[in-house]
N, C-alpha and C positions, 0 to 999 in steps of 0.2 A: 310758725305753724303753717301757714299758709306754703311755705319753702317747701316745707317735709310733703304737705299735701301734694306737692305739684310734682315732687321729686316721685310719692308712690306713686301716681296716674303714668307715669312716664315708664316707670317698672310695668305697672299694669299692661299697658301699650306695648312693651315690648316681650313682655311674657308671652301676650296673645298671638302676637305677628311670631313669633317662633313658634307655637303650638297650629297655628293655622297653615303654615310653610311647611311644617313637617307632614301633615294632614296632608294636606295638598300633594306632598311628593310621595307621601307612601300611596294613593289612591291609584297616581301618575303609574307608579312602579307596577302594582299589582296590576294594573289595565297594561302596561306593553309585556310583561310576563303573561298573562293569557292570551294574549292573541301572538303572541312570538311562537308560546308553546302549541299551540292551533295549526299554527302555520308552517312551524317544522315538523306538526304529525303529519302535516296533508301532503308538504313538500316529501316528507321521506316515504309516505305509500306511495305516491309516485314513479319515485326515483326505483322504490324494492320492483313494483309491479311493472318497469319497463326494464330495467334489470333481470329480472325474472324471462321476460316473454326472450330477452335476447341470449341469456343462459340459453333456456329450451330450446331455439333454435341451431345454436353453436354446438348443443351434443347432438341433437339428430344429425346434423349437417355432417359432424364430424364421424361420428359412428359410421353412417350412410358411407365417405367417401374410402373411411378407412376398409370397409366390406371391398367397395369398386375397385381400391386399388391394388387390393389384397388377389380380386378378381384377376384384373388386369396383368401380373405380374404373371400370376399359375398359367395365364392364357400364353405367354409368349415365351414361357418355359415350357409349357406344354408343345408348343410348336419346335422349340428344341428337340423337347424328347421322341417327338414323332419324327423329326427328320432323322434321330439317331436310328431309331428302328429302323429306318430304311435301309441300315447297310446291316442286318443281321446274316445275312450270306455270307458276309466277306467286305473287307474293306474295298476301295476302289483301287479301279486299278492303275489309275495314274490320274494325273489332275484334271486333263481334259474330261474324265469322266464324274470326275468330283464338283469340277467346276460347273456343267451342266445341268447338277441336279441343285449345287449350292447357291446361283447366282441368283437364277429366278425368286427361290426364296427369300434368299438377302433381302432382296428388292419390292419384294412385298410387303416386309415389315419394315417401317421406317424407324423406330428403335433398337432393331438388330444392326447396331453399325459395322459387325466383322461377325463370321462363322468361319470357323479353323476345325482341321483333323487335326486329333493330336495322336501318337502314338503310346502303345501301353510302356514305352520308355520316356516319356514326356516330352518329346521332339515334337515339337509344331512341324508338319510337312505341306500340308495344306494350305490356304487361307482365300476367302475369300467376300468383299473383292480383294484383288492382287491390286491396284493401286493403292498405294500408302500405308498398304500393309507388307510390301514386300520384306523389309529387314527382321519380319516378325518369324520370316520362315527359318528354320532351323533352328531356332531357338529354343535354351535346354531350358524346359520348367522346373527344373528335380531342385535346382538351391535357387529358384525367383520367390524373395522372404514370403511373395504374398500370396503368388498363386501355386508353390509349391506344397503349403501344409492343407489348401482348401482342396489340391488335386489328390491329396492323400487320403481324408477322409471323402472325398467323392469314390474313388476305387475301391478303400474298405466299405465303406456303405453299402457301395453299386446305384447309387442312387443321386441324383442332381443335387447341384451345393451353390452357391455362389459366392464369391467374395463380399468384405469390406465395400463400402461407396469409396470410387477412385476417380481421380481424373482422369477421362479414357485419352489414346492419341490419338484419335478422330475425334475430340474436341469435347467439351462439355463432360458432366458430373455422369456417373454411370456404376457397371458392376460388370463384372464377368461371370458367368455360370460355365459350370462344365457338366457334361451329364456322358455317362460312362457308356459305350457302345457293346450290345451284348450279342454274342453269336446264338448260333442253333442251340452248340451246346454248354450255353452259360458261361464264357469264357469270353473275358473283355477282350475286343478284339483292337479299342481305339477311344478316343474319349472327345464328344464335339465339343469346342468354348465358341459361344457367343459372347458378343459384346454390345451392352444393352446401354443408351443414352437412357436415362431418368425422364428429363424433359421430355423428349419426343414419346415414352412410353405413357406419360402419366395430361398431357396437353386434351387428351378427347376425353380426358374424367375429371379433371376439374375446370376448364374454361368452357362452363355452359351456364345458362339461362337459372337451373338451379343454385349456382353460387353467386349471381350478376352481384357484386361489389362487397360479397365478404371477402374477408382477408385469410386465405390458406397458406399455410406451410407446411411441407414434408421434409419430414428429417431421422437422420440417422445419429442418435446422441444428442450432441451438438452442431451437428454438420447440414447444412440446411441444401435440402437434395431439391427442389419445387417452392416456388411460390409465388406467390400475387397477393397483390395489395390491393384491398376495396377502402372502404370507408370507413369502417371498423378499424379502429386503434386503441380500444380501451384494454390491456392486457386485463384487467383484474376479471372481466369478463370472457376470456380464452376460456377453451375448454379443450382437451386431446383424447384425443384415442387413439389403440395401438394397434399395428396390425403384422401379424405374423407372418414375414416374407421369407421360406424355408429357413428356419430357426434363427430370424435375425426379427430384431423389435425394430420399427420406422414407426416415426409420429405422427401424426398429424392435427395439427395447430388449427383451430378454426375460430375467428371473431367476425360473429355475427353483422349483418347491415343494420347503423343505427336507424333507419330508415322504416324497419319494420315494425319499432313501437311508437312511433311516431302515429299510426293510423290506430281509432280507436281509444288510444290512451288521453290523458290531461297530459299536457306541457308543463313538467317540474317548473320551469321557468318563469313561466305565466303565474303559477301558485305562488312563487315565490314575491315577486313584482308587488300582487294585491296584496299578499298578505303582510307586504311592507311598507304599503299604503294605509292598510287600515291600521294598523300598529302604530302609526305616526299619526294619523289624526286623529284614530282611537284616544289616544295618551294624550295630546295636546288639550282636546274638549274636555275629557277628567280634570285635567291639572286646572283649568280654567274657573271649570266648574270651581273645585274646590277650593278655590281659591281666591274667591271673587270678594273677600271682604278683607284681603289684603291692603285695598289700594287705601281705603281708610285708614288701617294703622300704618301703613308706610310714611301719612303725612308727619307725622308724630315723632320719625326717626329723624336722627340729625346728621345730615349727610355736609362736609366740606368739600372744595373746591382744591385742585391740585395747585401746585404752589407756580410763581414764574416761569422758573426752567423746568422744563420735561423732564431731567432727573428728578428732579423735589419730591418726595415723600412726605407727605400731608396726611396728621391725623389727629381727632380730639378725643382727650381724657377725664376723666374728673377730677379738681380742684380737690376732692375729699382725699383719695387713696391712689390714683392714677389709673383705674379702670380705663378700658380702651372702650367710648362711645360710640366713635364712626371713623372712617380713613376712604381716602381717594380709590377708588377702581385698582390707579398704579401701584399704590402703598399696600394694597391687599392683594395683588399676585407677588409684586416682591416680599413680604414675609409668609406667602400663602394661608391667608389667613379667612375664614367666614365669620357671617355678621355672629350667626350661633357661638363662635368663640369668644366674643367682647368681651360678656361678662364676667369671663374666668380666667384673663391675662390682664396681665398689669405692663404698663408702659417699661417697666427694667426686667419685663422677661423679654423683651425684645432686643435685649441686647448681651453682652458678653459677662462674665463675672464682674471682670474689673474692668475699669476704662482705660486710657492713654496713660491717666497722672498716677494710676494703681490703686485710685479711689472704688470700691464698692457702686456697681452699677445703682444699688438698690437705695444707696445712702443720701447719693448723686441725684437721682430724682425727688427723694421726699425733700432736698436742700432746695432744689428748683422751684417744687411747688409749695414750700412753704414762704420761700420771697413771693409771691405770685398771692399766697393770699393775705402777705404782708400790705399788702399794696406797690407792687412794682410792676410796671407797665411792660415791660419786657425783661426777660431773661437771655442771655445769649452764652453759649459753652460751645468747647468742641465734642462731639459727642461718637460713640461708634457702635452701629447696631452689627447685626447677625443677622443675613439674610434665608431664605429657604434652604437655599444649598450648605449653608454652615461657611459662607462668607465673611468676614470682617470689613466694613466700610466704616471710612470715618468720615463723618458729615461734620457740618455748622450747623448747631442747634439752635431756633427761636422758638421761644414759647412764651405765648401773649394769651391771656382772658380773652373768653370767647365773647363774639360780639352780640349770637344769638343766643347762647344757654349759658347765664350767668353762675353756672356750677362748673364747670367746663372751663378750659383752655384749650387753646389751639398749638399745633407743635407743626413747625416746619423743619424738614431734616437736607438742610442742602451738602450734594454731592462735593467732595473735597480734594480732588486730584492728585494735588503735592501732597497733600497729608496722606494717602492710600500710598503713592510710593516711596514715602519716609519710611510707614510700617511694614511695607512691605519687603523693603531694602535693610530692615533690622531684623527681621524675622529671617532672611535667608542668610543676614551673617552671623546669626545666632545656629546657622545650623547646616555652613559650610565651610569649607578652609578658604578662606580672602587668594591664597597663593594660587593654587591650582583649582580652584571650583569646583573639587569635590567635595561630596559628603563631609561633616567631620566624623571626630569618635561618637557624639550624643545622638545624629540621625543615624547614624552607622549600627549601635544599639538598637535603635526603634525599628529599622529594618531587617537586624537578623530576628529578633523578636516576632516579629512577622511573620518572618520567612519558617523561624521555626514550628510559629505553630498551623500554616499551611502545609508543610512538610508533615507534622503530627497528623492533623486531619486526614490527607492524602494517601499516607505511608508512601512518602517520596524521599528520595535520597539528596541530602544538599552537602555542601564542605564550602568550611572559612579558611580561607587562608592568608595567611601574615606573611609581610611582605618585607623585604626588608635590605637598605642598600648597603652592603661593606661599605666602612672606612669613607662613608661621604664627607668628613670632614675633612679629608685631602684635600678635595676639588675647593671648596671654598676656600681654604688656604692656601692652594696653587694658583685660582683663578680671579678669587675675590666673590662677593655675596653677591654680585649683581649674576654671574656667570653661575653660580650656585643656586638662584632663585627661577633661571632660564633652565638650568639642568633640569630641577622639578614639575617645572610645567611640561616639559618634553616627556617627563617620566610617565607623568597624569595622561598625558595624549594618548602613550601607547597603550599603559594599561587599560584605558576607554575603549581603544580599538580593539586591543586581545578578549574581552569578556563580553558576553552577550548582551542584548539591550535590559532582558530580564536580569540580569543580573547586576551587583551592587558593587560598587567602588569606593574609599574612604579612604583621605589620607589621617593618618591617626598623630604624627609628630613629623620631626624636620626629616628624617629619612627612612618612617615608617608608615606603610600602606596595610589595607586589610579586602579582603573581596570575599561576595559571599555568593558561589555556586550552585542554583538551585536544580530540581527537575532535573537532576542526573540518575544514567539508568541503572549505571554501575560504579565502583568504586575507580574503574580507567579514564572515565571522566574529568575524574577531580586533578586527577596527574595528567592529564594532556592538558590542563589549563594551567600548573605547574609551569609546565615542558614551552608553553607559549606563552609564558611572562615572562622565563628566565631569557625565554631566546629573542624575544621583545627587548629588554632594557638591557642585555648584553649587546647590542647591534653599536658601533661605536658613532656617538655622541658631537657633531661639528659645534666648535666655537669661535667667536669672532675674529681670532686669531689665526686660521685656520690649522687650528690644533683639536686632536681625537679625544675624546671624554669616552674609556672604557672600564665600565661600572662592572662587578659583581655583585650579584643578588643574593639572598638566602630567603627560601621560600619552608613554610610550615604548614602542611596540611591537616587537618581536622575533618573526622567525617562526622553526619547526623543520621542515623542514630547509634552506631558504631560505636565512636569514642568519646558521646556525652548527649544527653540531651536537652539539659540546661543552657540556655545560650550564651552564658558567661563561662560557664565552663568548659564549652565547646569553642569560644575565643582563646583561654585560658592553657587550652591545649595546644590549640593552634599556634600557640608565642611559644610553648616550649619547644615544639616539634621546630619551630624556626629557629628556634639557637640550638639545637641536635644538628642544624642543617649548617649552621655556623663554622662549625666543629669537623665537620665531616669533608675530609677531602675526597669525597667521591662524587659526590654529588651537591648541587647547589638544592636539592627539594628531599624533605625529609616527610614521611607521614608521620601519626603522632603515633602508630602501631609499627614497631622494627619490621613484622615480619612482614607486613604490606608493603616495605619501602623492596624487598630484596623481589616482591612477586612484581610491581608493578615496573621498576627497572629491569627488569629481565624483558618483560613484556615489550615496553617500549622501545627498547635496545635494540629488538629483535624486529618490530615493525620500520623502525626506521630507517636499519641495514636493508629490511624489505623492500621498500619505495627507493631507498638509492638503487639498489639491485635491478628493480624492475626498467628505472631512468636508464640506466648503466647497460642493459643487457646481460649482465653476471649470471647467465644463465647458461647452460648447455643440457643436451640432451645426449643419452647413451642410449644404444638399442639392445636388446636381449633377443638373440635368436630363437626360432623356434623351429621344430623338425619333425620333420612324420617318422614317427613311430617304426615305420616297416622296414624303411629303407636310409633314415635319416640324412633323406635332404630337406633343403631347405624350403620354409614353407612362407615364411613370415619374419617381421620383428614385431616387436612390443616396445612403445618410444620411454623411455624412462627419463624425469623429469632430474636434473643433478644444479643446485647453488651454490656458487663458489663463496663463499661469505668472506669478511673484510680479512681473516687469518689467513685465505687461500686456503681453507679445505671444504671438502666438499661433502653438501650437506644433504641428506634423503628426504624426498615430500614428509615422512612422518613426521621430520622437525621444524616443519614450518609451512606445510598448505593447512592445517585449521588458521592459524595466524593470516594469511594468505586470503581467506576463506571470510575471516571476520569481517576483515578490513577493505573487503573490497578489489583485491590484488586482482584475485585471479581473472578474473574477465580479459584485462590487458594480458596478464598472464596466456591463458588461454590461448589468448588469438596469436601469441608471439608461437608459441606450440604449434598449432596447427600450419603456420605459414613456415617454419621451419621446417615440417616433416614433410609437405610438398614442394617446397622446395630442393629437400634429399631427392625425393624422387625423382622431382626433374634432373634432377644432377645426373642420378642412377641412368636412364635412360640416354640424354644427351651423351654417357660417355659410351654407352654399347653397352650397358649392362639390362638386365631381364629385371623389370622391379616385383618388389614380393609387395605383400599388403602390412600395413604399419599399423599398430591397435595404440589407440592413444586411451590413457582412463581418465574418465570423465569423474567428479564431486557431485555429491545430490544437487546443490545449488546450481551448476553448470548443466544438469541431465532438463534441468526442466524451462531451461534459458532459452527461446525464440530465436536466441540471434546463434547459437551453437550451430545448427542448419546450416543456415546463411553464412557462415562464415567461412564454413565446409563445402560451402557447392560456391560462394564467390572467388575463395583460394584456389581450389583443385582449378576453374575457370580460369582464370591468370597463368595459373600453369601448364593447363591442357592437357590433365590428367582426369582418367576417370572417378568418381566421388567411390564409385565400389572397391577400390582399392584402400580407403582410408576405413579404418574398423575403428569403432568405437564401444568401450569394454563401459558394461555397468555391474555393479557390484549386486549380488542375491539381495543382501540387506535395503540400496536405496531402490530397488523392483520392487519388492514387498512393504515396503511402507505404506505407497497407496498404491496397489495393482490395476484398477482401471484408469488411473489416470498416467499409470507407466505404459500400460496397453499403447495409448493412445497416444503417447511421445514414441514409442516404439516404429508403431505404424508410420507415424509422421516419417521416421529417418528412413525406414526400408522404401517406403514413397520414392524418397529424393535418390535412391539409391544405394547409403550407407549401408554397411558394412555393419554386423550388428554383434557384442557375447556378451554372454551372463558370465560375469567372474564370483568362484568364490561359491561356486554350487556345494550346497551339502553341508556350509556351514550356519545357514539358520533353517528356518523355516518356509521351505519355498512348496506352492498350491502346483500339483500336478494340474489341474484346470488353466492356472494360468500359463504354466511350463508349455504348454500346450498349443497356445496363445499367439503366445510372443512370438514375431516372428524375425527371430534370432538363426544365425548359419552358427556359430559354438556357444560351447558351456566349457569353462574353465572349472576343471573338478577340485575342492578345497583338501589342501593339504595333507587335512587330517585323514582322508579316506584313504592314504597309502603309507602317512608316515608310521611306522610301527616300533613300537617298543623289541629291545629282542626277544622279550619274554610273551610278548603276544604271538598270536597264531594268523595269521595276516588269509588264512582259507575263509577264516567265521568273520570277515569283513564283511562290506555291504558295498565293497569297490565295484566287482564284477557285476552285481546287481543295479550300480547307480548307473556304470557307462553302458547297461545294455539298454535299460529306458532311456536314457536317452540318442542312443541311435537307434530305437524303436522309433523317436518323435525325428530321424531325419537330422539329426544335428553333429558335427563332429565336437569330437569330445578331447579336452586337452588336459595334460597334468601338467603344472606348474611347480617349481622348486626340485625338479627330480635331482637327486643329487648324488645317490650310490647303485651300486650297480642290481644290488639286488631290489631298488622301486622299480629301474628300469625293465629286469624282468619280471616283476609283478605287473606291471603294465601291460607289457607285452605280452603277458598270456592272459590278458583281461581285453585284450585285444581293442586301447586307447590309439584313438587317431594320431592324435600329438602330443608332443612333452617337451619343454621348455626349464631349463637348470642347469645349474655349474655344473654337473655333470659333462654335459657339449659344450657349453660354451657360455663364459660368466660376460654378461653386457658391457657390447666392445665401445668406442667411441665414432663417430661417424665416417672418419676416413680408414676403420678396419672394417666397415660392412662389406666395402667392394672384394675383399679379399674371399666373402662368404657366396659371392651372386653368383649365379649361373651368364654367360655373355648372350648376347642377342644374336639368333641365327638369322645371313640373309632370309631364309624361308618363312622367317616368324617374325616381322617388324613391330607386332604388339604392342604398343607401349604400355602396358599392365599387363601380369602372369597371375593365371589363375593357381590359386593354393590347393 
């Protein structure tokens, strides 16, 4: 009686001490919940209201500077326009008298870096100053890609225009304007260009006392014309504004000086700091509070001592059922365990189902403490718990009657070294091959199972594939087991090395393997891991003899979720598909679907003749002449790209630049191209010959490459040719995809100089806006606008209509494929610049171009012919 009594007080006692702990921690909780949520209101009005004042400054600032420089710009165009009026009489009459009226000016405005006469035929004759402008004089503006189409609509206007932001050559970021010169009687007599530095124009409107250490930018797009850096670097607080410089949008980028909320405002910081002062002692004096009648039921708990050695796991149970009553600090992080849990785990939930001996965890402790209250002074077992993480350790169990709570036992759980790597060393030959240390078949299972249902989840693409060696039972017969047991670990290596680290390896029997390829993007995946297993264990094989071990493989692929989704029957395919491959003298890799085996060999075939080819150089190029219309001479070629493949015939880009394209080729490709076709030309010239301009066509992928530029201005430089000779042809289709970001690749190449055509005009959908734009010297007109049925009426075309816009916009216009005589005169009385087809002449090889060239006159050393 007295037992039970002491047994309830004890229940009592710790019912309270958890009701009081919990009290205690919800008061704790809800006191740093109020003063956190206090403190990040106050914190975040802060933060809005310095936020705020620096927003409002950053758009006045910025509005304010975009008006000034909006100003600023009119004002020194306006200074153009007035010196244009000065020659409404009549042009000057020589430079001495132009230079008189132009230099003073110059020199008054320090952003006007050059003033030039131009002529109403776009002749620079003028310039001034004359240092470092001289090469500039004579120069034809009518085909300069940039300042030709702005000088066009400056004359139809009659009204000032200016360019694009360029890099001027008197140095630094700038623009050109032209403004048309108009006589008595309204008849443009001349047209002035100034050349305007950015900088210098824009340095007295924003490096003042008004902006002292915000951060301004000026920009054109993305092209950053101005700027300075203050103190301000928060983007999220930028703010812009735009300003209309003669119908061009410049930005202006303005963040605010944090400085200016600093005065007047609370310090975010400072709020932050208290309010994580008072939130921490806040909470601790609660918790205290409320908790203050703890320390009396704590005396009542039954806390032990950790055992000898610092691994030891120390904890006591009850005698009755094996309730857990108390355990060491140590032994309650290693099962992560709180006091609140005691009463609802039992000492054999703390370990595994079964133990070592395959005894019942559960049966195993009632056996223990029923000797214990048999009267036995100690109990000793091996025993093996389950730690937090889902651990197996196997300890040495003691458990002894408690000394202090005679209802209670003590359990020491000592750490077991050799025992941890017995089980440990049987668990992984339970679930790997002993020979090569892979996987076997049972984890091999457990990981496509996995795999497959991450694949499920995902909708990702994975494939098994069976592996498998011919006729290995030679080598063991030729060599003996030990040289057959070194074969397969050699096998296992490679396969380790061919397959990614995500991915699975298994040997499944004596000369059968299994891999399971996850996170594939496409079905070529699965077959390039094929293509690099067979070509892995095919490599021939050194043995101690110094004899070659050359294996055949047969590989079976399976895809998920294609050809199964079950992952047994998705292996199950994958074995069949490996004896198809068995069978098959054409190939060592079979998929488990015929007609994927015929596309993905095809495929690969073709990229690998690729990569030799490219190694190889199996490349040539042919030229297709081109010819002016009027007179047909010679104007040009067009470089045409020709692969000789393993047959020796020769193959056209349509049969293999997407291929080319997928894989990566053409870059090398590319660059092999381009240093060829300057190198013709260097040839052309070194032998006396007049070189013409070479159009090379560029792939969407290649039109938007950075290093295409550079490649074209570092080769033509090696060969000391001019880059305006090299033309590079884009197609209507990859312009219109995205047209401001073609704009903008456009500009970049007419910058550098190239050479610029729209191929293939009239076959989609091209924006007269952008046509307009581009600034392109040809347009290749699409086939369809000349080729005719005989039963059409080739009058009610839209030919004559398409090449007159565009030599409205300045551009010559080319027919490509002319091929009988009657395009030819429909052309010609459509009155096309150029035409290009079998008709003249079908694309010769590089040593019959010279036979098409014009020779080089001592009078004309040129080394490039204008077309």
């Amino acid at each position: 009686m007295e037992t039970e009594n002491r047994q309830t007080t004890e229940e009592k006692a710790a019912t309270q001490q958890s009701r009081v702990k919990r009290h205690a921690l919800l008061a704790a909780f809800l006191t740093a919940v109020f003063f956190a949520s206090a403190t990040f209101f106050f914190w975040t009005a802060a933060i809005e209201n310095r936020r705020a004042i620096l927003a409002s400054a950053a758009n006045i600032t910025a509005t304010a500077i975009a008006q000034q420089v909006k100003q600023i710009v009119e004002a020194n165009l306006g200074v153009l326009e007035s010196f244009a009026d000065i020659w409404q009489d009549g042009p000057p009459e020589d430079e001495r008298a132009y230079l008189s009226v132009a230099t003073p000016l110059q020199a008054r405005f320090s952003a006007l870096q050059a003033i030039n006469w131009i002529s109403p035929n776009y002749i620079i004759l003028y310039v001034a100053p004359i240092k470092g402008n001289v090469p500039a004089m004579g120069a034809d503006l009518k085909r300069h890609p940039v300042a030709g189409p702005v000088l066009d609509i400056a004359l139809d206007q009659r009204r000032t225009q200016i360019t694009p932001t360029l890099e001027l050559l008197q140095g630094g970021r700038g623009f050109a304007a032209y403004s048309p010169v108009l006589g008595r009687d309204g008849q443009i007599i001349g047209v002035i260009n100034g050349a305007f530095r950015i900088r210098s124009m824009l340095a007295s409107v924003i490096n003042t006392e008004q902006v002292n250490d915000y951060t301004v930018r000026v920009r054109e797009n993305d092209t950053v014309l101005f700027e300075i850096r203050g103190e301000g670097d928060d983007e999220t607080l930028q703010h812009t504004a735009a300003a209309d410089i003669v119908g061009r949008q410049w930005h202006i980028d303005v963040i605010a000086d944090p400085k200016l909320a600093s005065a007047g405002t609370t310090n975010p910081q400072l709020i932050l700091i208290l309010g994580v002062l008072a939130t921490i002692l806040f909470t601790i004096a609660i918790f205290v509070l409320a908790n203050r009648q703890q320390a009396a039921a704590r005396r009542t708990m039954h806390h032990i001592n950790a055992g000898d050695d610092i691994n030891d796991l120390a904890l006591s149970i009850t005698k009755l059922d094996g309730h857990l009553k108390s355990m060491s600090p140590e032994t309650a992080d290693f099962f992560d365990l709180r006091e609140e849990d005691y009463g609802f785990i039992r000492f054999y939930n703390l370990a595994p189902e079964f133990q070592s001996d395959g005894s019942s965890s559960r049966r195993s402790q009632e056996k223990m403490l029923l000797a214990i209250n048999r009267g036995d002074d100690e109990v000793r077992r091996e025993w093996i718990v389950r730690s937090s993480e889902g651990v197996h350790v196997v300890c040495n169990l003691a458990m002894k009657p408690s000394t202090v709570n005679p209802d209670c036992v003590d359990i020491t759980l000592h750490h077991n070294p050799a025992a941890n790597a017995s089980v440990n060393r049987l668990r992984y030959l339970a679930t790997h091959d002993p020979l090569t240390g892979l996987p076997n078949h049972a984890l091999f299972d457990d990981r496509l199972n996995q795999a497959v249902a991450h694949a499920k989840r995902y909708e990702k693409l994975l494939s098994v594939l069976v592996v498998d060696i011919d006729n290995f039972r030679a080598v063991n017969d030729r060599f003996g087991a030990d040289v057959g047991d070194e074969t397969l670990r050699t096998i296992s290596g490679r396969l380790r090395a061919t397959v990614r680290e995500k991915d699975s390896c298994a040997r499944f029997s004596g000369d059968m393997f299994a891999i399971i390829a996850t996170d594939l993007s496409e079905a070529e995946g699965a077959a390039l891991v094929a293509e690099r297993v067979v070509e892995a264990i095919s490599q021939p094989i050194q043995t101690g003899g110094n004899e070659e071990i050359r294996l055949h493989v047969s590989v079976g692929v399976a895809l998920y979720p294609n050809d199964a989704r079950a992952p047994s029957q998705l292996l199950a395919n994958a074995d069949a598909a490996m004896y198809r491959a068995q069978k098959s003298a054409e190939s060592s890799y079979c998929f488990f679907v015929e007609t994927m085996n015929n596309v993905m060999h095809a495929r690969l075939s073709m990229e690998t003749q690729l990569r030799r080819a490219v190694d190889e150089k199996r490349f040539v190029l042919e030229y297709q002449p081109r010819y002016r219309t009027s007179d047909q001479n010679l104007t040009g070629f067009e470089a045409l790209l020709r692969w000789i493949d393993d047959s020796g015939k020769r193959r056209l880009p349509p049969d293999f630049i997407a291929v080319a394209d997928r894989t990566g080729l053409l870059s090398p490709l590319g660059h092999w191209i381009i240093e060829t076709v300057c190198k013709q030309i260097a040839e052309w010239r070194d032998a006396g010959y007049a070189p013409v301009p070479i159009a090379l066509n560029v792939s969407s992928r290649q039109f938007i490459q950075a290093d295409l530029i550079k490649n074209i201005l570092d080769l033509t430089t090696e060969y000391e040719i001019d880059p305006g000779i090299i033309e590079v042809e884009v197609s209507e289709d990859i312009a219109m995809r995205d047209p401001e970001r073609a704009l903008g690749q456009f500009y970049r190449f007419a910058e550098a100089g190239i050479g610029l055509t729209l191929d293939h005009f009239a076959a989609g959908n091209t924006s007269l806006r952008y046509l307009k734009r581009f600034p392109i010297q040809r347009i290749k007109l699409s086939k369809s606008l000349f080729d005719f049925a005989l039963d059409e009426q080739p009058e009610n075309s839209i030919l004559q209509p398409a090449i007159r816009l565009c030599k409205s916009l300045n551009r010559k216009v080319v027919a490509v494929g002319v091929e009988t005589e009657e395009q030819l005169a429909m052309l010609k009385s459509a009155d096309c610049d150029e035409i290009q087809g079998f008709l003249l002449s079908r694309p010769v090889d590089a040593s019959k171009t010279t036979g098409l060239l014009p020779r080089l006159s001592n009078a004309d050393p040129s080394p490039t012919a204008k077309s």
